[in-house]
N, C-alpha and C positions, 0 to 999 in steps of 0.2 A: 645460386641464391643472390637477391639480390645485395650490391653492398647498401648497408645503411650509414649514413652521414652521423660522427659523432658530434656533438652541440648540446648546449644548455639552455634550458629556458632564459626568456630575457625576464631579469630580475632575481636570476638565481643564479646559484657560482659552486665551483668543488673549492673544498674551503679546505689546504694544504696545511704538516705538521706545523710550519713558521709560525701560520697565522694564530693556529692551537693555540702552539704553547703559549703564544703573545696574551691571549683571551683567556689561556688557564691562570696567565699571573695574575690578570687583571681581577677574574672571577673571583680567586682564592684570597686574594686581600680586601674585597668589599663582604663572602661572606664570613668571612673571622671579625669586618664590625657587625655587623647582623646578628649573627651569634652570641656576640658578648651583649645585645641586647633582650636575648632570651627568645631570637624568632628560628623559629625549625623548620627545616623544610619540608613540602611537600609537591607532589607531581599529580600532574592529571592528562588526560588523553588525549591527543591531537584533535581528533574529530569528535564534536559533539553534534546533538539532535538540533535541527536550523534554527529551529524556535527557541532553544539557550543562548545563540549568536545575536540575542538582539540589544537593545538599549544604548547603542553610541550615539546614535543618532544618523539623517539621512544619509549624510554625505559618507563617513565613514562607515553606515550598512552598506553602501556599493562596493565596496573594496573588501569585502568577504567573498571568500572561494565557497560554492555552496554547489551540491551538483545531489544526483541520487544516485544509491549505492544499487548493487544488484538486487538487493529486498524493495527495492522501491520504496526505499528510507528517505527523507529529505534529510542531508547532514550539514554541514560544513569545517572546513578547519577550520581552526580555533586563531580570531583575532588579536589575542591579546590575551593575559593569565585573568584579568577581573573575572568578566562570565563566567569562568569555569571554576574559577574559588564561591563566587556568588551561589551557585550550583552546588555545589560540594557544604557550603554553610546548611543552605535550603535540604539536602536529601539527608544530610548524616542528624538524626535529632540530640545522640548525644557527645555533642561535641563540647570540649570546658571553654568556657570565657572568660574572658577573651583568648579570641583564638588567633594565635600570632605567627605569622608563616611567612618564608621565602622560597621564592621561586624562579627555579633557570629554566625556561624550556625554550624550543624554538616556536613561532606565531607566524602567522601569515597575513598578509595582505596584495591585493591586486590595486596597490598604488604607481603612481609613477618613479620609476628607478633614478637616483637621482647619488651626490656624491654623500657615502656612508649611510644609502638609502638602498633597501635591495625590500624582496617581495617575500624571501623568507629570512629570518632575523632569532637572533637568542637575544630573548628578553628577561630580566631577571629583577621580580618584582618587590616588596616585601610591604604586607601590610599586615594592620591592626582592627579586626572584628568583634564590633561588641561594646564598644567604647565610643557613649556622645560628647563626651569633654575634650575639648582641642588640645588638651595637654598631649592625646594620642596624637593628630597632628604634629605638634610643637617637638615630639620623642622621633617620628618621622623625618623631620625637617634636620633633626640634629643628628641623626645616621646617615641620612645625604652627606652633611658636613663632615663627620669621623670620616667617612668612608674615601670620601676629594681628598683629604688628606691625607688618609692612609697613603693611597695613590702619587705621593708625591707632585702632586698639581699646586704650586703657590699661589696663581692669581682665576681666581673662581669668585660667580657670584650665583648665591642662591637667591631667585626674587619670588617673593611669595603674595597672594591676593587673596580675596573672597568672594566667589560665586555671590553672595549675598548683598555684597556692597553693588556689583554690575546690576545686579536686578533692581537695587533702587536708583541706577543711575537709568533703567528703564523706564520707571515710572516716573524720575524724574525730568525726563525729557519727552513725557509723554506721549511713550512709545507703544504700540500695541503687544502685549507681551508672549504675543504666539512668534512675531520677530525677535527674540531676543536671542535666541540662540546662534541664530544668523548675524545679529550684531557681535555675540561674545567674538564669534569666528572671525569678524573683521576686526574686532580691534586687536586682534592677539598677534595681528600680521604686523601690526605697527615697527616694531625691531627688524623684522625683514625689507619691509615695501616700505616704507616712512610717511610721514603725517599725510602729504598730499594723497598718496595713494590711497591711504586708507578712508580720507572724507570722500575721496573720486566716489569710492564703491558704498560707503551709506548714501550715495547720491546714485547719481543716474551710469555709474559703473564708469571703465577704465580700459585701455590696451595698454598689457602688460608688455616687456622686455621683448619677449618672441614675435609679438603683433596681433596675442590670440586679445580675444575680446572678452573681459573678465564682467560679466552682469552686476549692476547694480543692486542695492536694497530700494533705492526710490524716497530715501526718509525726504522728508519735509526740512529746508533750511534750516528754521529756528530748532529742531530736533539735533540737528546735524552740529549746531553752533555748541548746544547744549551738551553735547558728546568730547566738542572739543576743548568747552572749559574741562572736561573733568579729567580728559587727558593731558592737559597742559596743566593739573595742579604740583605746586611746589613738593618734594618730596625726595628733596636732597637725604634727609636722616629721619629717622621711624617717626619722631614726634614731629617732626615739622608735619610729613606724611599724612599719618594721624589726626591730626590738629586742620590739617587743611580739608579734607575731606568731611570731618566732622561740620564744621563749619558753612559747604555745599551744601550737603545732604541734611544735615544733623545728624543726633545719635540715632546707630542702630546695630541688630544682633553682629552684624557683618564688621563691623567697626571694635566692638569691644573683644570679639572673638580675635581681631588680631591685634589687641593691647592685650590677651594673655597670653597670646603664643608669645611676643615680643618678652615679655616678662619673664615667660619660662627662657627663654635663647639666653637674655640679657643676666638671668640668674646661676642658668650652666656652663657660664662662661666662654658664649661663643662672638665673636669678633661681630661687631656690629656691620662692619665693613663689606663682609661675606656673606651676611643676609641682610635681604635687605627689602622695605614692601613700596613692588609696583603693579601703580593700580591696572596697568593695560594686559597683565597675565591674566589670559582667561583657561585658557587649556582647551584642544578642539574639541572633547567631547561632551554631551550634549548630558552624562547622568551627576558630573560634580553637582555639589550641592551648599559646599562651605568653600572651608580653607583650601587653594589650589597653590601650587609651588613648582618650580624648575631651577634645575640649575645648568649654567653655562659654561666654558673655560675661556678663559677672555682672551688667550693669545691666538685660541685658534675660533674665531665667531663665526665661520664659514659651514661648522659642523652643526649648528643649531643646541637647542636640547639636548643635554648628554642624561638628564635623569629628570624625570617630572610626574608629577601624580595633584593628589588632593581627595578632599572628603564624598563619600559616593552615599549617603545614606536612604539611598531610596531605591539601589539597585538590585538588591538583595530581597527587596520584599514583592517583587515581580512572580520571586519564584516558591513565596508563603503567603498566611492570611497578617503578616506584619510585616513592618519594616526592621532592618538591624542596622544600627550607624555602624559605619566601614570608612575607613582612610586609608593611603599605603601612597608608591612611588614605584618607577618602571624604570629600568634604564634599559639602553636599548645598545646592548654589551657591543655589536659589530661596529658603529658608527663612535660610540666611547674609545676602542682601540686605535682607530683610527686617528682620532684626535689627539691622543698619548703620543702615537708612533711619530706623529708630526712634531709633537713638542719634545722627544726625544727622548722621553719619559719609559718607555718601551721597547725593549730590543727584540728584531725579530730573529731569536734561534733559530734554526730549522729543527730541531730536534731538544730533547731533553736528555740527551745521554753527557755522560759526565769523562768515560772514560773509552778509548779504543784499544783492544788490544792486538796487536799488530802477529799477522803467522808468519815466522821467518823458517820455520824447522815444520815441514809438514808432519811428519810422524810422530808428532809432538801436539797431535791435536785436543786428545783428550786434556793432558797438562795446562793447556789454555782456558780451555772451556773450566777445568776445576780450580783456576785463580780466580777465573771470572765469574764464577759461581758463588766463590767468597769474598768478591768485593760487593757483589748483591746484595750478601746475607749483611752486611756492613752497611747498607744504604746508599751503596756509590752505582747508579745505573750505568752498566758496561754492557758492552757489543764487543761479540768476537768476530775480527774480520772473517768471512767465509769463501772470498776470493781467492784465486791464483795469483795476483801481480806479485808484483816484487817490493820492496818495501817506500821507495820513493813513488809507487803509485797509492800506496795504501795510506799514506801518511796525505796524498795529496785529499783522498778519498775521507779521510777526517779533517783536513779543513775546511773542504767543498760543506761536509755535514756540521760545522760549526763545531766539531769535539774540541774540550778544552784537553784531553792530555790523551798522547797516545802512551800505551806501555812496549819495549822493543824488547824480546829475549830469544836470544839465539842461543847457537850451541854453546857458545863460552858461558852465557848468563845461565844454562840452565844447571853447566857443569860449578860454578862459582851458587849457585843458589842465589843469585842478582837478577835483578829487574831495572831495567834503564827508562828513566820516566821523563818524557817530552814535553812538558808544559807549551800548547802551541801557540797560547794568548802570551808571553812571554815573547816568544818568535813575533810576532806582531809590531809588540810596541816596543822591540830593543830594535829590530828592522830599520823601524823608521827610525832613531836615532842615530845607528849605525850610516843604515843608509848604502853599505856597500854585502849584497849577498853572500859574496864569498869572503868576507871580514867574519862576516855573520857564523858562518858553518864553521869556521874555522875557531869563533870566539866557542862555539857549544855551547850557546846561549839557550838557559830555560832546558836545560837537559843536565841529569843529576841520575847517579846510579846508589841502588840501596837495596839490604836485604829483602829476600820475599817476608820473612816475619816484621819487617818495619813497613811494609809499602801501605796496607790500610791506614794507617795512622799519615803517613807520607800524604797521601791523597786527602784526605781531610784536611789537612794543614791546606795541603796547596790550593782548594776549596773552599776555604772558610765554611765549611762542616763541621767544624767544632765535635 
């Protein structure tokens, strides 16, 4: 037979316990803010029918996996969680309203792979159905915030716009409005590519960094000029913002919609500093229709977008004979751990086990296994080692795995009813103070011997398990 070559698609990866556990701490404290805002979860299925796949618009329809199944079904996998909640709104009729959901699932896309950018991705979303008052935005924008900070992230900014305000900066520059969408895309690149770039490409196009040749829109000068007062307005703090826009444009729905989000933020007591509205957020896809919003972490700008969403109110009625207003936010969980793990915010465990317990006494197996059985029932995740080595290999074998405590009982501990407990993050940090190895072993640093009826309680102290 032949051998076959083992390999992974490009843009896909085997995704190891470390990275897990790193993604389950992260997961598990963004949805406990989700939660305490009354959103519940829900799941839906990888592959939907091709014609669900649709409404992002051109450039983002390309990068849907779509192929047919053996029924000579057209399907595709599923790009993103909106479709398939828009879907899900549309088929179930009696669902209550507003209906408020979060979602982890993995998405796919046939984008280019890029850093904290892969082609399969856990996204985890959470929106608001049923609700045209931007307050549901506004409730939105302030779970982003809870949620960065759960996170332990101090320097973030959320910036937030309106679909509605770019469409009158469309007409205000007298632009044809079947381009507009093509416009939102290039002005959204602003933060990335910078001014020039971005006038290059409303104009007669640009060679980017690589030397490819990025196509223009072709607008007209005075278009172009027109685009770039509204990018260069002042918009140091909400009302300067506000105020100067007002004053380009005049009043409009796009404008007042975000002096009540500002009012609900400014009323919940959320730092003005960390949200904050600019106007050049458009978001690439093509169904926003209001309020859009992202947020960034400022120390690491390299990672892009760690969460971003906005108002979809026209998505949903693709697949009824109405429309139903719809808002929510994505984040796009692999490229957010990333960003943590850089700011140091994330430790990569290998493992979630809390405790090893080490075999010195082979015929003494079962007795192992029924300590370890009741540090379980106690909530302490333990591993019985199941090797032969000897005990400096096994103990080597729990630091290799990140365990914080081995337990040692030989024949003396089993005859004394004692349990010798290795705290090996202990070992660590006196190490380096020490500094000298055999000082070390000799201090029996972070190693303490105690009854088997005290070691549950022992373990939680040394745990902080309270």
């Amino acid at each position: 037979m032949k051998k076959i070559e083992p390999r992974t698609l490009k843009g896909f990866k085997d995704i190891f316990s470390d990275e897990i556990v790193a993604r389950e701490e992260v997961v598990s404290t963004i949805k406990r803010v989700y939660e305490s805002y009354g959103f519940s979860p829900l799941a839906t299925p990888a592959l939907e029918y091709k014609d669900i796949l649709v409404g992002y618009g051109e450039e983002a329809n390309k990068q849907i996996y779509t192929f047919r199944d053996p029924d000579e079904i057209s399907i595709g996998l599923r790009y993103d969680l909106t479709s398939p909640l828009s879907r899900v709104i549309a088929q179930y009729k009696n669902l209550e309203m507003p209906f408020r959901r979060y979602q982890i699932q993995e998405v796919f896309r046939y984008d280019k792979p890029d850093k904290g950018r892969f082609r399969e991705f856990l996204q985890f979303d959470i929106d608001t159905v049923g609700i045209s008052s931007v307050i549901a935005d506004a409730e939105i924008i302030a779970a982003m915030y809870q949620s960065i900070k759960a996170l332990g992230v101090a320097r973030f900014k959320i910036r937030i716009n309106n679909r509605k305000i770019l469409e009158e900066v469309i007409r205000f520059a007298g632009i044809e409005p079947s381009l507009s969408h093509s416009v939102f895309r290039v002005i959204d690149k602003l933060d990335k590519q910078g001014l020039d770039a971005v006038l290059a490409e409303l104009g007669e196009g640009r060679v980017d960094a690589s030397g490819a040749e990025i196509r223009g829109l072709f607008l007209k000068k005075e278009q172009i000029d027109k685009i770039k007062e509204f990018i260069m307005l002042p918009q140091a703090a909400q009302k300067e913002a506000l105020d100067s826009v007002t004053l380009l444009l005049g009043d409009c729905e796009g404008i007042e919609e975000l002096r009540e989000i500002d009012r609900y933020l400014e009323g919940v007591g959320i730092d003005e500093d960390k949200v904050v509205i600019d106007f050049v957020v458009a978001r690439g896809l093509d169904y926003y229709t209001g309020p859009v919003y992202e947020a960034i972490l400022l120390d690491a700008p390299g990672y892009g977008s760690i969460m971003g969403g906005g108002r979809y109110d026209r998505l949903i009625g693709q697949f009824m004979d109405k429309d139903i207003p719809a808002t929510g936010a994505s984040i796009g969980v692999d490229r957010l751990v990333l960003a943590m793990q850089k700011l140091g915010l994330v430790k990569r465990r290998k493992n979630n086990i809390d405790v090893l317990i080490t075999c010195m006494v082979r015929d003494k197996l079962v007795e192992y296994h029924k300590l370890a059985f009741k540090l379980r029932e106690n909530g302490i995740n333990t591993e019985v080692y199941l090797g032969e080595e000897g005990i400096g290999k096994q103990l080597k074998y729990a630091d290799k795995k990140d365990i914080p405590i081995a337990l040692i009982i030989g024949e003396d501990e089993f005859k004394e009813d004692i349990v010798s407990i290795k705290d090996l993050r202990a070992k660590e940090r006196i190490e380096k103070e020490i500094g000298d190895r055999k000082k070390w072993l000799e201090a029996r640093v972070g190693q303490k011997r105690v009854k088997v009826s005290q070691l549950v309680d022992e373990i939680k102290n040394i745990l902080n398990l309270g």
